[in-house]
C-alpha positions in Angstrom: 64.8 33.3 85.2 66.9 32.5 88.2 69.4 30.2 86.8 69.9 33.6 84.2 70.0 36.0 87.1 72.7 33.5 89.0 75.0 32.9 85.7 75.6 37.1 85.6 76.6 37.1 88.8 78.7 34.1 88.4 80.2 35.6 85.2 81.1 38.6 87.3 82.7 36.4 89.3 84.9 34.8 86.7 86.1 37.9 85.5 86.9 39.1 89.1 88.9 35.4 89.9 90.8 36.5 86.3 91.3 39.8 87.1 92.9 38.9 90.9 95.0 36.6 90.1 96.5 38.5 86.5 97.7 40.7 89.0 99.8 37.5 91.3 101.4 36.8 88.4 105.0 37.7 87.1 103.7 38.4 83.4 100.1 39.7 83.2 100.2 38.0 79.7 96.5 38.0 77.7 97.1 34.2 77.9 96.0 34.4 81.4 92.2 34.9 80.5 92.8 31.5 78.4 91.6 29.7 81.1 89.0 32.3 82.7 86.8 31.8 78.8 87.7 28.1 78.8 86.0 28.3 82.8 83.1 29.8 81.2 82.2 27.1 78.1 82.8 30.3 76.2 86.5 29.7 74.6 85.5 28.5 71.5 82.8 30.6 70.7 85.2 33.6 71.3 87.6 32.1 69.0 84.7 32.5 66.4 84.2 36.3 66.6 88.0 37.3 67.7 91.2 37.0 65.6 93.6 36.5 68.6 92.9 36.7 72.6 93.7 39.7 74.3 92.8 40.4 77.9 90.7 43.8 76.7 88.8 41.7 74.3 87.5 38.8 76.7 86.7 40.8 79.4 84.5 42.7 77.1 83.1 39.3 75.8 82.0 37.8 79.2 80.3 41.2 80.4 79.1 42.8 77.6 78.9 41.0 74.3 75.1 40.3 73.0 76.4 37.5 71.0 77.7 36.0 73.9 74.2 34.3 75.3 76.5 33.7 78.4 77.4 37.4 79.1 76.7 39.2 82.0 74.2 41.5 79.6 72.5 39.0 77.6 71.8 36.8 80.9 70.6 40.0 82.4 68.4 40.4 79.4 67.2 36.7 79.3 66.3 36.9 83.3 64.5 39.8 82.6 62.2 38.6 79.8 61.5 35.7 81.6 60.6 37.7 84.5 58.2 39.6 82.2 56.8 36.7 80.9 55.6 35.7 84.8 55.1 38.6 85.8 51.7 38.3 87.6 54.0 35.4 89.5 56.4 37.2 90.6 55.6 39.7 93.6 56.3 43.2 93.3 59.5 43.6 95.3 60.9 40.8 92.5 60.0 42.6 89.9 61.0 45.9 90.8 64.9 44.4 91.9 64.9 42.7 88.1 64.0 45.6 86.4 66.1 47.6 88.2 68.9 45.7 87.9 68.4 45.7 84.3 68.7 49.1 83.4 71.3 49.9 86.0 74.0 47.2 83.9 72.6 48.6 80.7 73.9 51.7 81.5 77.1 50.8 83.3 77.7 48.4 80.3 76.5 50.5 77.8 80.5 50.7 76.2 83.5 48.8 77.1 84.2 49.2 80.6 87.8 50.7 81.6 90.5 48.8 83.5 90.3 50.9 86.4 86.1 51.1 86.4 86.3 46.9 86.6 86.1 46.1 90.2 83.4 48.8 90.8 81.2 47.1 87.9 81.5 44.0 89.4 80.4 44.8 92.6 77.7 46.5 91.5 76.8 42.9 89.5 77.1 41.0 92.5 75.0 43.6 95.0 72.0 44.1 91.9 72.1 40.1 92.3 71.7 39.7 95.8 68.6 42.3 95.6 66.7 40.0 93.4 67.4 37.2 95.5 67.0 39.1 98.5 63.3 40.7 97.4 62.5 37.2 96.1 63.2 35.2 99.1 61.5 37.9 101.4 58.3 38.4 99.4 57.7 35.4 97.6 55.0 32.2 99.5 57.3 29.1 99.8 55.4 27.0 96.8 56.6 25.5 93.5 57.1 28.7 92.1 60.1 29.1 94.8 61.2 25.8 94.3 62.1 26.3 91.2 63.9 29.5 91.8 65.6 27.7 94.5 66.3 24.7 92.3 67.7 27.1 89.1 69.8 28.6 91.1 71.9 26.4 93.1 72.6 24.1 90.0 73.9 27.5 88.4 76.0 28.1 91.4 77.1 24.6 91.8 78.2 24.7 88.1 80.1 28.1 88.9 81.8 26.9 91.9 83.3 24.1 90.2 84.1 25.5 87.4 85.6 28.3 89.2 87.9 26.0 91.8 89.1 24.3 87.8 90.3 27.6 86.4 92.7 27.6 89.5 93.9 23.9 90.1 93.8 23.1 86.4 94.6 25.8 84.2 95.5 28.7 85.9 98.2 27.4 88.1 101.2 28.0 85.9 104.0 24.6 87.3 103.5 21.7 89.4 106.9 23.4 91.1 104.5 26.2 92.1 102.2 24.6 94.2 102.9 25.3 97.6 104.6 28.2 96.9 104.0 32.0 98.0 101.9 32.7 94.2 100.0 29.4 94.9 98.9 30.6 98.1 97.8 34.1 96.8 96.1 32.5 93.6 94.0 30.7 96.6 93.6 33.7 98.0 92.0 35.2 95.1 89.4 32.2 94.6 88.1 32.7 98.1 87.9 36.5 97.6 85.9 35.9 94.1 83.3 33.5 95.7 82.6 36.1 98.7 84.2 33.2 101.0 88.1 34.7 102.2 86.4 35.6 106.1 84.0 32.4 106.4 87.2 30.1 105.6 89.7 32.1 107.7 87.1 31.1 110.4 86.9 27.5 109.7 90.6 27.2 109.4 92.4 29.5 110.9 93.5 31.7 107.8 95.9 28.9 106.8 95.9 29.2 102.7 96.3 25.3 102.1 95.4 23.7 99.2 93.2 20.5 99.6 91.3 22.8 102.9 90.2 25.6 100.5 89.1 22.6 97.8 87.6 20.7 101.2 85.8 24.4 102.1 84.0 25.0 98.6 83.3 21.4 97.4 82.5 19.5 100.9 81.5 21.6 103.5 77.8 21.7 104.0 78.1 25.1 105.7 79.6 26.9 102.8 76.9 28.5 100.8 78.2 28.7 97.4 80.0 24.9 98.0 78.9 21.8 95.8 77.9 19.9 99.1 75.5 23.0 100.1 74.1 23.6 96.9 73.0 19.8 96.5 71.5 20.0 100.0 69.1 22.5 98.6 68.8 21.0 95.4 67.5 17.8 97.3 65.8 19.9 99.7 63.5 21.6 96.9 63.1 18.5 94.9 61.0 16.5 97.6 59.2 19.6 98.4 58.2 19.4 94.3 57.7 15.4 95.2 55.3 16.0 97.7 53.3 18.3 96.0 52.9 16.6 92.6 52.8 13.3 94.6 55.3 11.7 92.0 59.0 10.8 92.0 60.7 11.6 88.9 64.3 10.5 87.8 65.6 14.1 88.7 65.2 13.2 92.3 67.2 9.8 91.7 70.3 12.0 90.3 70.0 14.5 92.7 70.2 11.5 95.6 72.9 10.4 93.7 75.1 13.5 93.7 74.3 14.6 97.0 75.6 11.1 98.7 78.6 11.4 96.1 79.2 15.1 98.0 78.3 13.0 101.5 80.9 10.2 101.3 83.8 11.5 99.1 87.1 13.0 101.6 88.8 15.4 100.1 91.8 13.5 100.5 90.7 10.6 98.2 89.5 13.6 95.6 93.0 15.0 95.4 94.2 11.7 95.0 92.7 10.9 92.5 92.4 14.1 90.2 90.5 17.3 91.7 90.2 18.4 88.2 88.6 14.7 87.0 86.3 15.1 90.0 85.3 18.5 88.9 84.7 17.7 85.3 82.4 14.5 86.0 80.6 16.8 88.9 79.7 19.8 85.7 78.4 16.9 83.9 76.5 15.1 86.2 74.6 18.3 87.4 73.9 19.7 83.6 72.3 16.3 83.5 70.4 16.8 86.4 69.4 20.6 84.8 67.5 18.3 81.6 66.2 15.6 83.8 64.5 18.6 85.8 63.1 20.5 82.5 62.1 17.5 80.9 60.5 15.7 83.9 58.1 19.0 84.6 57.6 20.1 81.3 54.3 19.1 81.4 53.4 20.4 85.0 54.3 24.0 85.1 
């Protein structure tokens, strides 16, 4: 349910990192939501249902279409049927924020949403979102039920953060002979805007739009809630609260361990170095791994 309710809000989030920085550059082209679908696992599967890309067409895929299972509407839809299906779990507050949620977006995203009607949509994603995490982390007793919530959701928004810092190193960026530059900066910009981050890093660093701090900010610094580091410290965190109550270690905990003391001992320096986008892509595969090893190692408890 969680990891479903996260992914929305994460979509939204895509789109909004498209939509800023389509607007920093010189040619608003369609070609610039290439990389946004790619971001999202989702490019081929668009290529399936669409003839040619156009910037009308993917935004409608990623927030709308049904036979997108990662859209903002059928993850909205998924999150609520699970939240049915656990229903006498889930306290009323939860509930209540879910289901509201839900028919809120099936209104707003009931036909294609206009240009101009985009950022308000997404806002209104992102603020449904925080309710349910909001009701459920007010309301809810701190047992395996919220460790699991816990757990779904920061391997979703580890995934998203990564995925979204690749869009802008790897694909987005449009010439090595623009990094550094005055676009490079605002295409940074734009990233910390779309993870809710542009005031928490201006405090950590002064406002200065460099490079390797932003990728420091959202993939090593513990204090960043929506960075990789933070995410695995309550990943880990939740895991040996799970340990302690089934008295049993599972191979989950291992990889999680493993990732969090990657996330401990890398410097940013020695990241950049040596590919940002490399490190990225070994990080999204390393924590879908750890998604499995979860699933499959408490199958049989819950």
């Amino acid at each position: 349910m969680f990891r479903y309710i996260e992914r929305a809000e994460n979509i939204a989030r895509l789109v909004d990192a498209g939509l800023r920085m389509s607007l920093t550059r010189s040619s608003a082209g369609d070609d610039n939501w290439d990389g946004v679908l790619q971001s999202a696992g989702v490019r081929e599967a668009y290529d399936e249902g669409h003839a040619k890309l156009t910037n009308a067409d993917a935004i409608d895929y990623l927030l709308r279409d049904r036979s997108n299972p990662s859209s903002v509407m059928s993850c909205i839809d998924s999150g609520r049927n699970n939240a049915r299906m656990v229903r006498t779990a889930l306290t009323r507050e939860t509930w209540e924020a879910t289901n509201e949620c839900w028919i809120d977006l099936k209104s707003l995203l009931e036909k294609r949403v206009k240009a101009a009607d985009l950022p308000e949509v997404i806002d209104v994603i992102k603020r449904r979102a925080g309710l349910i995490r909001g009701a459920f982390h007010g309301s809810t007793l701190r047992n395996e039920l919220y460790n699991f919530a816990r757990i779904g959701t920061f391997i979703e928004r580890a995934d998203n953060t990564s995925r979204i810092l690749d869009v802008k190193y790897y694909v987005l960026l449009p010439s090595v002979s623009a990094v550094g530059s005055s676009l490079d900066n605002v295409q940074w910009e734009s990233i910390l805007r779309s993870v809710s981050a542009h005031r928490a890093y201006s405090w950590a660093y002064d406002g200065e739009y460099r490079a390797m701090n932003i990728a420091d900010f959202l993939t090593l610094n513990v204090q960043m809630p929506r960075s990789l580091a933070y995410c695995y410290e309550k990943i880990v965190s939740n895991l040996g609260y799970l340990a302690q109550d089934y008295e049993e270690r599972l191979p989950a905990h291992d990889t999680a361990d493993a990732i969090r003391t990657t996330l401990q001992t890398r410097a940013i320096r020695d990241i950049m170095d040596q590919g940002l986008h490399e490190f990225l892509e070994d990080f999204v595969s390393r924590n879908n791994q750890l998604g499995a090893e979860i699933s499959d190692g408490y199958r049989f408890y819950v």
